[in-house]
C-alpha positions in Angstrom: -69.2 -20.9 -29.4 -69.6 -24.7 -31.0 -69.6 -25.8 -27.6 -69.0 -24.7 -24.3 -70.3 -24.1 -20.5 -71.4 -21.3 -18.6 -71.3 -21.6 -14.7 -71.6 -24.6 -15.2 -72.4 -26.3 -11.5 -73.7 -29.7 -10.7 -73.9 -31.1 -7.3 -74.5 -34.7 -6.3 -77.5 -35.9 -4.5 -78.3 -32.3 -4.0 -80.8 -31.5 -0.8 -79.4 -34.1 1.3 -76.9 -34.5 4.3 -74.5 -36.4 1.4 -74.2 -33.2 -1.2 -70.9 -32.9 -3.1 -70.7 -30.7 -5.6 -69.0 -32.2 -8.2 -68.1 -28.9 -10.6 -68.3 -25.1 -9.7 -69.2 -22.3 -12.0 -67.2 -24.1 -14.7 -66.9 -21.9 -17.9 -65.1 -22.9 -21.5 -65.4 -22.2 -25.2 -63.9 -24.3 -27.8 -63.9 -23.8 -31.8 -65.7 -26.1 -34.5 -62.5 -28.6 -35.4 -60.0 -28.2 -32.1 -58.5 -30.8 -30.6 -58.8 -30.7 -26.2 -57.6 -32.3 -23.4 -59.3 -32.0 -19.8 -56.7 -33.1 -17.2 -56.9 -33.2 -13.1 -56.2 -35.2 -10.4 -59.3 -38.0 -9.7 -61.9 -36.5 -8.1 -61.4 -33.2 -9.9 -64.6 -33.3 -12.1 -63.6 -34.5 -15.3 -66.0 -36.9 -16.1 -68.9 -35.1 -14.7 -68.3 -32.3 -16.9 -67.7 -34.7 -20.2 -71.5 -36.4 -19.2 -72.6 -33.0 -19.1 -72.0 -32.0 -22.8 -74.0 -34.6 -24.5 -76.8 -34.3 -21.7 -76.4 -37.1 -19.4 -76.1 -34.8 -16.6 -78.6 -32.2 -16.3 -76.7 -28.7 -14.8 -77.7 -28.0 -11.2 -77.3 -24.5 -12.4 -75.9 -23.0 -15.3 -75.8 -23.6 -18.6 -74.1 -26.2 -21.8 -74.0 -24.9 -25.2 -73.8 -26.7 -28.6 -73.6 -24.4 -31.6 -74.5 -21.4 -29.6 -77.4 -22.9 -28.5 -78.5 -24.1 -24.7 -78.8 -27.1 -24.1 -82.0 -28.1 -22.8 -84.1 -31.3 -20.9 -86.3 -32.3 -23.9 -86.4 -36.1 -24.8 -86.3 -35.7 -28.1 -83.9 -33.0 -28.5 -81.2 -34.5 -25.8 -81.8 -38.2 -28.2 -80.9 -35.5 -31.5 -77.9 -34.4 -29.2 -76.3 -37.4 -28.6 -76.3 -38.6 -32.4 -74.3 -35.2 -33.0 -72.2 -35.8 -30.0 -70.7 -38.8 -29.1 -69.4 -39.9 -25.7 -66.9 -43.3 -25.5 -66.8 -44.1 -21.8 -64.2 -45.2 -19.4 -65.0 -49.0 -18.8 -67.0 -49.5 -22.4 -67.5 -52.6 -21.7 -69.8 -52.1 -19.0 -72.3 -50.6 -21.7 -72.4 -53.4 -24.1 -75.4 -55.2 -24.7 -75.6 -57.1 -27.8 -74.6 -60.3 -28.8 -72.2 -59.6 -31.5 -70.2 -56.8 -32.3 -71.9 -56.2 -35.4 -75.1 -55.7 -33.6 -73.6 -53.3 -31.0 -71.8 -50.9 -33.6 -75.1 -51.4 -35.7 -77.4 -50.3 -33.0 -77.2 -46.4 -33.4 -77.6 -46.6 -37.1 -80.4 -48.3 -36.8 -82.0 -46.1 -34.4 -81.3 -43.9 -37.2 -83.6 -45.6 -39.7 -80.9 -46.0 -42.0 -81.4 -48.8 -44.7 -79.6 -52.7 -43.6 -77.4 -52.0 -46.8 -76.0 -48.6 -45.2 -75.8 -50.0 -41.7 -73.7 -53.0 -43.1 -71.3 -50.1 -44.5 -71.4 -47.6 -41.6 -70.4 -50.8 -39.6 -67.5 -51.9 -41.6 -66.1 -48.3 -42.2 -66.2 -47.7 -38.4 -64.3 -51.0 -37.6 -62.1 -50.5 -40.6 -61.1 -46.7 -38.8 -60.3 -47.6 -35.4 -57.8 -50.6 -37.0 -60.1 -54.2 -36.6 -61.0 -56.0 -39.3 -64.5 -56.4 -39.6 -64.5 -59.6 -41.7 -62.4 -61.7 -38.8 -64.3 -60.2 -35.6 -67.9 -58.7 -36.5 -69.9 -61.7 -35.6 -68.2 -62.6 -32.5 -69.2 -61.5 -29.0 -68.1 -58.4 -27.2 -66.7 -60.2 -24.5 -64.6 -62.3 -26.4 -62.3 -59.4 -27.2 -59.1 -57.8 -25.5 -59.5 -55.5 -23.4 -58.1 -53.3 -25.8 -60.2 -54.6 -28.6 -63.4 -53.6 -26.7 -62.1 -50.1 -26.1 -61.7 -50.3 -29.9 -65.3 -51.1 -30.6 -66.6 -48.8 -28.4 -64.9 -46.2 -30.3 -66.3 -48.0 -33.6 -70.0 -47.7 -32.2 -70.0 -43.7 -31.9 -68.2 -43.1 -35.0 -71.3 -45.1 -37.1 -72.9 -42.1 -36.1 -70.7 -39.7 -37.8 -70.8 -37.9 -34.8 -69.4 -33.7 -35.2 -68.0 -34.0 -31.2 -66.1 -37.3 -30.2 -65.6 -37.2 -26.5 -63.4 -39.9 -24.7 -62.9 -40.8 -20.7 -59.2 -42.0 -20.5 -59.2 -43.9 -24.0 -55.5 -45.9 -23.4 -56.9 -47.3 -20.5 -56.6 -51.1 -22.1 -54.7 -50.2 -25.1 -50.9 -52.0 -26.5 -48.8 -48.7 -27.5 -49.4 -50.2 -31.2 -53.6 -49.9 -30.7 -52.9 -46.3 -28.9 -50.9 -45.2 -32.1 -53.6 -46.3 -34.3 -56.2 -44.8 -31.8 -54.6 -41.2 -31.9 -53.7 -41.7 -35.7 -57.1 -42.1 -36.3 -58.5 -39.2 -33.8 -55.8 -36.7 -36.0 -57.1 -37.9 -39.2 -60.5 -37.2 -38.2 -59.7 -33.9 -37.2 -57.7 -32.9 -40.0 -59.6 -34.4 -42.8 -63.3 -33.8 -41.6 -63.1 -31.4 -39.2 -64.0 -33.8 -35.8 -63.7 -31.8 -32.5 -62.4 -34.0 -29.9 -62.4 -33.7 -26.2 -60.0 -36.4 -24.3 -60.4 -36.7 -20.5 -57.1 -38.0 -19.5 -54.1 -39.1 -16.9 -51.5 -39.9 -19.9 -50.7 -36.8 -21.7 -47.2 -37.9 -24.2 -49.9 -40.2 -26.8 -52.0 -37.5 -27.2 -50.5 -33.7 -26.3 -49.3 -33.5 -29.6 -52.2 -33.4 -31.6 -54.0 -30.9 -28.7 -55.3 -27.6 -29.6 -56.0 -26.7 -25.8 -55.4 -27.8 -22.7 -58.0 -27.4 -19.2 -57.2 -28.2 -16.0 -59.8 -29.2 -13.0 -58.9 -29.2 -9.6 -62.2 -29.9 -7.0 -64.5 -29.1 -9.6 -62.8 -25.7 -11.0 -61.1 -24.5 -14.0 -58.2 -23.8 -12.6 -56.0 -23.4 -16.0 -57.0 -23.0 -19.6 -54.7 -22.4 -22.7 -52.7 -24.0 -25.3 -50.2 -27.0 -24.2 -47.0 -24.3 -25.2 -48.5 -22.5 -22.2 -49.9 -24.8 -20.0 -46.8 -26.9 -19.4 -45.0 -23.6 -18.2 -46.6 -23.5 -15.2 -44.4 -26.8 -14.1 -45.0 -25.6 -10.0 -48.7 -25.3 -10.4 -48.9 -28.7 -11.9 -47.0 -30.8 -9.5 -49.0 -28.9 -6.5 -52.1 -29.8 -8.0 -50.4 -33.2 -8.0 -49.5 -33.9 -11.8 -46.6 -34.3 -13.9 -45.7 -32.5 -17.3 -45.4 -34.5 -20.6 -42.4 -36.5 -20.6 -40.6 -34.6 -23.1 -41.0 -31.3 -21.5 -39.3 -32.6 -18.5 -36.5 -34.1 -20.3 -35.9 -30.4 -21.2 -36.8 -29.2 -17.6 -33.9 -31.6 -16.7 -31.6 -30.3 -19.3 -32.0 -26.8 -18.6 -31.2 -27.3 -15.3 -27.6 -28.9 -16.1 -26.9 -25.3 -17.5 -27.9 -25.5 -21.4 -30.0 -23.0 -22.3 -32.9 -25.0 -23.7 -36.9 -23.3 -23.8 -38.9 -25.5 -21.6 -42.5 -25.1 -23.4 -41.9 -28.0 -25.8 -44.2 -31.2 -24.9 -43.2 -33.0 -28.2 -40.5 -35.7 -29.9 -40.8 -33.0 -33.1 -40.2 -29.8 -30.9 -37.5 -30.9 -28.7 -35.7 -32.0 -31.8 -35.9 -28.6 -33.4 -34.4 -27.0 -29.9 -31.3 -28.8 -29.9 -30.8 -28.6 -33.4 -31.1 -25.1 -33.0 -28.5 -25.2 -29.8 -26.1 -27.2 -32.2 -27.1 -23.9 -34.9 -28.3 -26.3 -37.1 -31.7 -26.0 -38.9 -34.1 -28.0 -37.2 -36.4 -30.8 -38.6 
């Protein structure tokens, strides 16, 4: 296991009249290098379990693994943890604190002891990755970016890390469809070239259920499905009773299949659906 959860259980304000427990005996694996999407309605757990697997959240009882290891409550070791794992939160901005961005993309390697001279390249490779140029926006504030732009360099200050585990809460929130191609064009690249796991917490699956390698669904703090994307968007019922919707393309071809052609309905991509109607047509598909 690279990382994962056993019984994992957390429960808000625990001893008092106003307990909720927020995730039940929650239980995953994932590989070194996969690509995952957790998906629910709100409410369903999804970002307590993402705060959970770099240590923010301490378990109420069971356990979070990284590299087959528990995770435990010491300082130190949770401090080590979150340089190996790095979590870009929902509203970013609401974490900033420095005065330029340079500062606030320069603040983990720094804490790293790193040398000015490799900060000043860790800081320009990260803004160069994520699509901002670090020459026109480096020295001005946070706050005088897009909204879009700030979602940017939040993504920017984890990768100076050169974190192994890139976790992100609902990363298009913010984002033109131009920064979220660049966004998920850079999360693929990472993956594929050096081997970045990545765990998405999202409502909008068609930018990103292309590049996923697995697919787990909460629903009031359970794992209530857990596969590949070819699988998980068969179960089209389950889905809308637990109140969401299927990739766009996929119900394109739920739609067509129902005007008689005989189309397979597991295809969640531009590239797949492509290939089945080519193959309808008995053409080879491309």
């Amino acid at each position: 296991m690279f990382i994962g959860t056993e019984k994992l259980t957390y429960t808000y304000m625990s001893g008092t009249p106003f307990a909720a427990t927020a995730l039940n005996e929650v239980s995953f694996s994932l590989g070194k290098g996969e690509i995952t999407l957790i998906i629910g309605p709100s409410g369903s757990g999804k970002s307590t379990l993402i705060q959970h697997l770099n240590g923010l959240l301490k378990p109420s009882s069971g356990r979070v693994y990284f590299k087959g290891q528990a995770i435990g409550s010491d300082k130190g070791e949770l401090l080590r943890l979150r340089r190996r794992i790095g979590l870009v939160f929902q509203i970013p901005e609401e974490h900033f604190f420095s005065e330029t961005i340079y500062d606030e993309i320069a603040f983990a390697p720094r804490n790293l002891g790193l040398a000015e001279s490799e900060v000043r390249i860790r800081v320009k490779d990260a803004l160069e990755k994520v699509g901002l140029r670090a020459e026109q926006l480096q020295y001005r504030h946070p706050f005088q970016l897009s909204a879009g732009q700030k979602r940017l360099v939040a993504v920017a200050s984890v990768l100076s890390m050169n974190p192994e585990v890139l976790i992100l809460d609902e990363p298009t929130a913010g984002l033109d469809p131009s920064h979220r191609r660049n966004l998920f064009a850079l999360l693929d690249n990472l993956n594929r070239s050096g081997g970045l796991t990545v765990i998405i917490s999202t409502h909008h699956l068609d930018d990103v259920v292309a590049l996923a390698h697995s697919v787990f669904v909460l629903q009031g703090g359970r794992m209530v499905l857990a596969g590949p994307p070819s699988e998980i968007f068969t179960t089209r019922e389950k889905l809308y009773d637990l109140g969401l919707s299927l990739p766009s393309v996929t119900e394109i071809m739920h739609s067509v299949k129902e005007k008689g052609l005989p189309v397979k309905t597991n295809i969640y991509t531009l590239a797949g659906a492509r290939q089945e109607i080519n193959r309808l047509k008995g053409r080879p598909g491309r």
